[in-house]
C-alpha positions as CSV (number, residue, x, y, z in Angstrom):
1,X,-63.2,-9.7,-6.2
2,X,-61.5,-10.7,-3.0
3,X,-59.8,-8.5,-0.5
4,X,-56.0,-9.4,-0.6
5,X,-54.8,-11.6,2.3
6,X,-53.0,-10.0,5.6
7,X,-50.0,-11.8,4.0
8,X,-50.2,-9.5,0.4
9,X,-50.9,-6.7,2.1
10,X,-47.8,-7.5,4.7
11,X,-45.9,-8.2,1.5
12,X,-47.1,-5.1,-0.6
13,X,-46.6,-2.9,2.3
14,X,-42.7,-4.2,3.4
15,X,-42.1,-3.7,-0.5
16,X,-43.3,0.1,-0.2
17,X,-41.0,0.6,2.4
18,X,-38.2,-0.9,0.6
19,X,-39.0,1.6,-2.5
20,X,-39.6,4.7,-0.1
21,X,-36.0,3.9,1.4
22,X,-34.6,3.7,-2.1
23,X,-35.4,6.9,-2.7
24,X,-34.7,8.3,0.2
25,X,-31.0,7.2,-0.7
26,X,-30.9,8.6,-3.5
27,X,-32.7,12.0,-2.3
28,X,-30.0,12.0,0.4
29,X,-27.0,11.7,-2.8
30,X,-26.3,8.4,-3.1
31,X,-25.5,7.4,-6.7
32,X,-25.9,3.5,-6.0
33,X,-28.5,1.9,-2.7
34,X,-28.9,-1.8,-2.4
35,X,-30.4,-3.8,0.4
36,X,-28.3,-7.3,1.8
37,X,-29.2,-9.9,4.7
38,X,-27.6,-9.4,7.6
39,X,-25.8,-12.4,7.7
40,X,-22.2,-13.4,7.9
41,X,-20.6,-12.6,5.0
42,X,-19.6,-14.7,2.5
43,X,-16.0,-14.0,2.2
44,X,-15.4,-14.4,6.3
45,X,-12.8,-17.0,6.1
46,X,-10.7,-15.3,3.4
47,X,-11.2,-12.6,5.6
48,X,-9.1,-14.4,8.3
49,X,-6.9,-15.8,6.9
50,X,-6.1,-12.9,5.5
51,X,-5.2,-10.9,8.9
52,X,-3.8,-14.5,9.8
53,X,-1.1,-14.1,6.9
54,X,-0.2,-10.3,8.5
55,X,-1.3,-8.6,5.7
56,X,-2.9,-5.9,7.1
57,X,0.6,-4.4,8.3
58,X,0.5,-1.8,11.0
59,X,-3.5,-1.7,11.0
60,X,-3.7,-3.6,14.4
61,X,-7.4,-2.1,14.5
62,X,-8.6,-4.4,11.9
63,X,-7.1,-7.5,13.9
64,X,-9.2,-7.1,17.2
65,X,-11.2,-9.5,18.6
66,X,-14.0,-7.0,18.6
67,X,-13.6,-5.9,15.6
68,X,-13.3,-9.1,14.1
69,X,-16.6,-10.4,15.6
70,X,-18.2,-7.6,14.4
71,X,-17.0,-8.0,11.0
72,X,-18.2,-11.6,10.7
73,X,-21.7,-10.6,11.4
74,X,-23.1,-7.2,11.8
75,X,-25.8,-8.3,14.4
76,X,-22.5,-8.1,16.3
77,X,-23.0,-4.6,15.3
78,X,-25.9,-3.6,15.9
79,X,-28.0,-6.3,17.7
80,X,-31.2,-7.1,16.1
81,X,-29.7,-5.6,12.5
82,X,-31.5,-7.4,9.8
83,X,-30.7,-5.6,7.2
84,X,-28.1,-4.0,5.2
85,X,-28.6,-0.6,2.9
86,X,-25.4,-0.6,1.3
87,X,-24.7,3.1,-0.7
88,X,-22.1,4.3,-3.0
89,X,-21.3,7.6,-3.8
90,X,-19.0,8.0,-7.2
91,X,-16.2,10.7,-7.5
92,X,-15.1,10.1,-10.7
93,X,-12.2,9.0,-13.5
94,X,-11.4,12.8,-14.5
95,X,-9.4,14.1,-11.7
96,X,-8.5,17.7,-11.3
97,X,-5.1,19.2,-10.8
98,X,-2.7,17.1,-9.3
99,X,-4.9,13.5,-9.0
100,X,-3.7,13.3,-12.8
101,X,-2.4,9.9,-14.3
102,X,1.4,9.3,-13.8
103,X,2.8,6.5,-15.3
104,X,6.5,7.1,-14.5
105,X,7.7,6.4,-17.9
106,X,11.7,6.0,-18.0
107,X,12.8,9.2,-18.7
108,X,15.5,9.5,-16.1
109,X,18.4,11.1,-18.7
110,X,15.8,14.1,-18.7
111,X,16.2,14.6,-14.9
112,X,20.1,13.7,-14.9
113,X,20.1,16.7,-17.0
114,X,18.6,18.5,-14.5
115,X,15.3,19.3,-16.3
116,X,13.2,16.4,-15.7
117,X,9.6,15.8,-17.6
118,X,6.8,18.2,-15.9
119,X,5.0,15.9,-14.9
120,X,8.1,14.3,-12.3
121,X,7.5,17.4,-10.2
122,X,3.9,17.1,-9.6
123,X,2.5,15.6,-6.1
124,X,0.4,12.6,-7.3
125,X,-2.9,12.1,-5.1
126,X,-5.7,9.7,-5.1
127,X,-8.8,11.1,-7.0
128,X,-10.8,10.8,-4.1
129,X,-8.7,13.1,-1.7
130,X,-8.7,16.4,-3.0
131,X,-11.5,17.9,-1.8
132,X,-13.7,17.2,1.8
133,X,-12.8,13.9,3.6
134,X,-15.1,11.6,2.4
135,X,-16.2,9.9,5.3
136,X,-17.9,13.6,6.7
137,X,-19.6,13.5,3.3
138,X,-20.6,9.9,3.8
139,X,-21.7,10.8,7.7
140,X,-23.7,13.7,6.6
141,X,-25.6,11.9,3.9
142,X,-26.3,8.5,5.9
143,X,-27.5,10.4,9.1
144,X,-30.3,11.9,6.5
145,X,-30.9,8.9,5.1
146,X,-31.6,7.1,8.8
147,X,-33.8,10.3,9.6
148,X,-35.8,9.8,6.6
149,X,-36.6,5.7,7.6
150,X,-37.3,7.1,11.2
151,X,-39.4,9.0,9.2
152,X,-40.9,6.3,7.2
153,X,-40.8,3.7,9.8
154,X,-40.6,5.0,13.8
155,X,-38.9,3.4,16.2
156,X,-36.9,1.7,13.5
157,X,-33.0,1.2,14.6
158,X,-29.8,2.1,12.4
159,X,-26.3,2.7,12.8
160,X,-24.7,3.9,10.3
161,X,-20.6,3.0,8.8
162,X,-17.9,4.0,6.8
163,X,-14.8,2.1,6.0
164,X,-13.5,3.1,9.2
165,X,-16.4,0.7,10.7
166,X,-16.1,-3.2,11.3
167,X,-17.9,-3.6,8.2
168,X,-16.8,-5.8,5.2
169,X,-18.3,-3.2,2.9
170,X,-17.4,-4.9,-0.6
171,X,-18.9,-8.3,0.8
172,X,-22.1,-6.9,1.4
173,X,-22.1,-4.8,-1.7
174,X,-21.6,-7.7,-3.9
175,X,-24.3,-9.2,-1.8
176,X,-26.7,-5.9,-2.3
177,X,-26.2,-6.4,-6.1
178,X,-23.5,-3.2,-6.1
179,X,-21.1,-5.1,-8.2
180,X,-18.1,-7.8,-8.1
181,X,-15.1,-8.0,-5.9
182,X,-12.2,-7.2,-8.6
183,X,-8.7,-9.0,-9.1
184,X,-7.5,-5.5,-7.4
185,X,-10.1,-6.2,-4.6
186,X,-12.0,-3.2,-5.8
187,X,-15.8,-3.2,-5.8
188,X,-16.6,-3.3,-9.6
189,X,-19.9,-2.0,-11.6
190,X,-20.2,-3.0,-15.1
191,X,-21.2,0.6,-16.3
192,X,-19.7,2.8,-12.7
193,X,-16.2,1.1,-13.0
194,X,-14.5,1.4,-9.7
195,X,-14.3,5.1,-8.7
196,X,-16.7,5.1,-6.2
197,X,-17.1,5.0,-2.1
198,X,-18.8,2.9,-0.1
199,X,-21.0,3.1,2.9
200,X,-23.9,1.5,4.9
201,X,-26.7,1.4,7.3
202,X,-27.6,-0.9,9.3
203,X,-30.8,-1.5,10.4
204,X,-33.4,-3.7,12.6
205,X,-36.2,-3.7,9.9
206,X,-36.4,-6.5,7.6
207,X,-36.2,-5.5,4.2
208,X,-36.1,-8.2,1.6
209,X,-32.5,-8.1,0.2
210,X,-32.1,-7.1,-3.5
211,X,-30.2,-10.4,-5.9
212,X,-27.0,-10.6,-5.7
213,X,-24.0,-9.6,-7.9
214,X,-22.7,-13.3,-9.6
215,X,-20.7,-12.4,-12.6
216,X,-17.0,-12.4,-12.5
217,X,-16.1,-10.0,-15.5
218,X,-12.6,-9.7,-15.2
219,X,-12.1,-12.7,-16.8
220,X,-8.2,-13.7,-17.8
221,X,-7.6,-9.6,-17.3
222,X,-4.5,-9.5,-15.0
223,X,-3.5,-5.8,-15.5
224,X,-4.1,-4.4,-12.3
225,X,-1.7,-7.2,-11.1
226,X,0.5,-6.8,-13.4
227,X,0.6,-2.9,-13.1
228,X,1.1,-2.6,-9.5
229,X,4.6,-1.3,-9.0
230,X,5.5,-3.2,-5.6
231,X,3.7,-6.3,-6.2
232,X,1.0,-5.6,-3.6
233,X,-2.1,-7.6,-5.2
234,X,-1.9,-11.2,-5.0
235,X,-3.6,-14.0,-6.9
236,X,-6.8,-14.7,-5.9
237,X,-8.0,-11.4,-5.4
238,X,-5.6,-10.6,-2.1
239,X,-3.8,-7.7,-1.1
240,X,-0.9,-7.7,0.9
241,X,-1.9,-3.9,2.2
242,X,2.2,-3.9,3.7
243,X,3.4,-3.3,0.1
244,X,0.4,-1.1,-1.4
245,X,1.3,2.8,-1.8
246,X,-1.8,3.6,-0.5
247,X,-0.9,2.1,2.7
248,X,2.1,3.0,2.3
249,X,1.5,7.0,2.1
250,X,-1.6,6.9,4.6
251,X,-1.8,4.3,7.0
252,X,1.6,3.4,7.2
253,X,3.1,5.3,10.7
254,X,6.8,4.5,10.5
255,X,9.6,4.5,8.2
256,X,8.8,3.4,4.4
257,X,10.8,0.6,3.7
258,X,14.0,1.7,1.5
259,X,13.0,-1.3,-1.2
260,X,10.1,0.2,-1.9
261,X,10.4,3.8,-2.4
262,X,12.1,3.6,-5.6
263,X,8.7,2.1,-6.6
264,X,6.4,5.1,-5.3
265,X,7.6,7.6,-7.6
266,X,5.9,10.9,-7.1
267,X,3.0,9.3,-5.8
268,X,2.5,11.0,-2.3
269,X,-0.5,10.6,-1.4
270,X,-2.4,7.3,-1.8
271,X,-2.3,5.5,-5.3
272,X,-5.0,4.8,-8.4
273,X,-2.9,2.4,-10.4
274,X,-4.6,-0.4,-10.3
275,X,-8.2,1.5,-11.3
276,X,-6.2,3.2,-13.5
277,X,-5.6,0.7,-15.5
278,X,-8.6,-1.4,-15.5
279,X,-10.6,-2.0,-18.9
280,X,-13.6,-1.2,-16.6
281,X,-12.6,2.3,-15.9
282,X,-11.8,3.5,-19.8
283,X,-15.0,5.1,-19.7
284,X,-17.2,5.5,-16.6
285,X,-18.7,8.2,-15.8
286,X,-18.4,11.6,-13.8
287,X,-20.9,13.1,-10.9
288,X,-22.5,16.3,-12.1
289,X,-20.7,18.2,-9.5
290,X,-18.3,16.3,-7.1
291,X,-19.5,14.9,-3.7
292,X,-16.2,15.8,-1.9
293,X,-15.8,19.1,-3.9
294,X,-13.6,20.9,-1.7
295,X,-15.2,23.6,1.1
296,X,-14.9,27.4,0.0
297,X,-11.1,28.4,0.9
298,X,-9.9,24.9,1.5
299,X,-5.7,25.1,0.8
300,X,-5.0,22.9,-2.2
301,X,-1.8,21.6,-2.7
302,X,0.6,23.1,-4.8
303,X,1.4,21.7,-8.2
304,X,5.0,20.9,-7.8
305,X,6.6,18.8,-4.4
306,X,9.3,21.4,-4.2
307,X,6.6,24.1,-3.4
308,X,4.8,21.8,-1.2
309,X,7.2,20.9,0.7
310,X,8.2,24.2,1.3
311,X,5.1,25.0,2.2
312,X,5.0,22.0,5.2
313,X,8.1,22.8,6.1
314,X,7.5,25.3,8.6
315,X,4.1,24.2,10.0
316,X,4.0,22.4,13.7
317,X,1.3,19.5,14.0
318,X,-1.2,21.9,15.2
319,X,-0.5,24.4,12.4
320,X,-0.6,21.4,9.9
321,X,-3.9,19.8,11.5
322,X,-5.8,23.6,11.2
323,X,-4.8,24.1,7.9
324,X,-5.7,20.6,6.7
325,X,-8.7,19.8,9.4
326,X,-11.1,17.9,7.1
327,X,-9.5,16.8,4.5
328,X,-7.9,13.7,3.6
329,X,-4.4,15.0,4.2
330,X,-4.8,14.6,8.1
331,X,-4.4,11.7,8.6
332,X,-0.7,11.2,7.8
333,X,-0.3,13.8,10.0
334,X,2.7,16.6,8.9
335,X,5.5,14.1,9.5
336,X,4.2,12.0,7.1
337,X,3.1,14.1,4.5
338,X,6.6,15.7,5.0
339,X,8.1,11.7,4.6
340,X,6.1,11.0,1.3
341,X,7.2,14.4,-0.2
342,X,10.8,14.0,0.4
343,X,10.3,10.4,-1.2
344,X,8.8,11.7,-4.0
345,X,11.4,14.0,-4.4
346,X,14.5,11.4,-4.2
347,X,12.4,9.6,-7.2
348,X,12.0,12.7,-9.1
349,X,15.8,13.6,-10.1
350,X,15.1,17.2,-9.2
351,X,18.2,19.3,-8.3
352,X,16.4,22.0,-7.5
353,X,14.7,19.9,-4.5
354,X,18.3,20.0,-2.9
355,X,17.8,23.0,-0.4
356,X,14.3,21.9,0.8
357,X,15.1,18.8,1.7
358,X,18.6,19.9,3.3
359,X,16.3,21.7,5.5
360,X,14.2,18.6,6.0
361,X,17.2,16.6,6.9
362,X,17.3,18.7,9.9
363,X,13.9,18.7,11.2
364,X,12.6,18.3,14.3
365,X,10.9,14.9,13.3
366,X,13.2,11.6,13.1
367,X,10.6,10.6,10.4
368,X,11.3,13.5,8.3
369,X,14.6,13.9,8.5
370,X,15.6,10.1,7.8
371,X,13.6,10.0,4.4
372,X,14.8,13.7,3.4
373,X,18.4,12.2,4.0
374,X,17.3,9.1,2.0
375,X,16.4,11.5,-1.2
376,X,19.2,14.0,-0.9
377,X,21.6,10.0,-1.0
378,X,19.1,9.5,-4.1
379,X,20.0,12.8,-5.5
380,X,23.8,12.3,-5.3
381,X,24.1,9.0,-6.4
């Protein structure tokens, strides 16, 4: 029998290297790892027309011409990137504490009454931000994974990204086979649903790319649309990030507009709805143990604003950066934690919120003291 040609060997060897890096992934705790060209990706123009339109609101990051160039083609990136290991890492539908489901049913006579329904009180946060920050998880976990291909394949080049990076993370997972781009713009898996982070590597060896995701399965499905309380997802699969809550409770800097706090409920720290609701996510499933399970003696929130809130109160920005270093919570900052609480506390119907955020009404930060002054108005009226 013949000796295979240079070629098959070439072949069988690169197609080692692309199974050896697979598990590597995994061995380093990625739940999902899939491999896309390094090309432009295909959603570019959509891309730019979407910062064209302003949707991305204060996130003038996003809109830089370096940035921009680097997001239309990661060999911008990292020159002489061919390839893209894309990773997820999945943190689950069953959130703990206060992460739980809030649909903000009308049950305002309750709260008129003074007593309104438990769940009113609770500080609503995104699953995904209760324990560690997830991008020092994702760091962690993608610097192993690059050691392990310089491992595998020396001198080999990689730089690694999380969403902060210049990176259009669902394009290239859709490309990588990860799953479909949602009507919510959500990266979607037919059996993972949508609770799930994203992350990648990019690297200079040429891996052949794994086929592409191609089905559309929402169908005629319009719920996430539909469910959004301040109208922030479009047709045709765009966000108009100005009006989303997570923007609105994160990114967001300034004063939330007054039209749309009515809308935010007790939501005060980023927002699930639309994954909530998806027929996708009625049964996905749960990591073993969390990857952003929270460090030993990380401060959780309390399960009631009025307590967290006076809890914030007191605490300067230095005070308030040390006790939330690593977390999610930082990046708001104490003013605007402090904004989103008082907020969520005008929407709640709470008398009992009345001395906190008389307090807050004469804090130290405009911020604060203009949305406290907003919910105590709420609270009369």
């Amino acid at each position: 029998m013949a000796d295979p040609s240079a070629a098959d060997r070439g072949m069988a060897d690169a197609g080692a290297l692309k199974e050896r890096i697979r598990a590597a992934a995994r061995a380093a705790g990625f739940d999902q790892v899939g491999f896309a060209p390094a090309a432009p990706p295909t959603n570019g123009e959509v891309y730019e027309a979407w910062l064209a339109e302003g949707y991305h609101g204060e996130m003038a990051y996003m809109a830089r011409e370096d940035a921009v160039r680097r997001r239309l083609d990661p060999r911008e990136a990292l020159p002489g990137c061919r390839t893209l290991v894309v990773v997820s890492l999945l943190y689950g539908s069953t959130p703990p504490g206060t992460a739980a489901p809030d649909p903000w049913p009308a049950d305002r006579e309750g709260a008129d009454r003074g007593d309104p329904a438990p769940h009113r009180r609770l500080p609503v946060v995104a699953r995904y931000a209760l324990g560690r920050d997830y991008h020092d998880v994702f760091e962690e976990r993608l610097d192993a994974l690059s050691a392990a291909i310089e491992d595998l394949a020396p001198g080999a080049r990689t730089k690694r990204y999380v969403d902060y990076g210049p990176v259009l993370e669902r394009d290239h997972a859709q490309r990588a086979g990860l799953g479909w781009i949602g009507k919510n713009t959500m990266l979607l898996h037919p059996d993972l649903g949508s609770y799930f982070m994203l992350g990648e590597l990019l690297t200079d060896l040429e891996i052949e790319p794994d086929p592409p995701f191609v089905h559309d399965r929402c169908g005629t499905c319009r719920r996430c649309i539909d469910a959004c309380p301040t109208d922030a997802i479009l047709d045709g699969r765009v966000l108009d990030a100005r009006l989303c809550i997570s923007y609105l409770t994160i990114e967001l800097r300034g004063s939330i507009p007054e039209a749309l706090r009515p809308a935010i409920g007790n939501r005060v720290f980023g927002c699930d709805i639309c994954q909530e609701v998806c027929p996708w996510n009625a049964e996905v499933p749960s990591p073993a143990r969390a990857p952003f399970e929270p460090r030993p003696g990380q401060p959780m929130p309390p399960e009631d604003m009025v307590a967290w809130a006076e809890e914030l109160a007191p605490l300067d920005a230095d005070a308030f950066r040390a006790r939330y270093r690593g977390t999610a919570f930082s990046r708001p900052g104490r003013d605007g934690l402090l904004r989103n609480l008082a907020v969520g506390l005008g929407n709640a119907g709470r008398p009992a919120a009345r001395p906190v955020l008389r307090r807050l009404a004469e804090d130290p930060s405009p911020l604060v003291r203009e949305h406290a002054r907003w919910a105590l108005g709420v609270l009369q009226g």
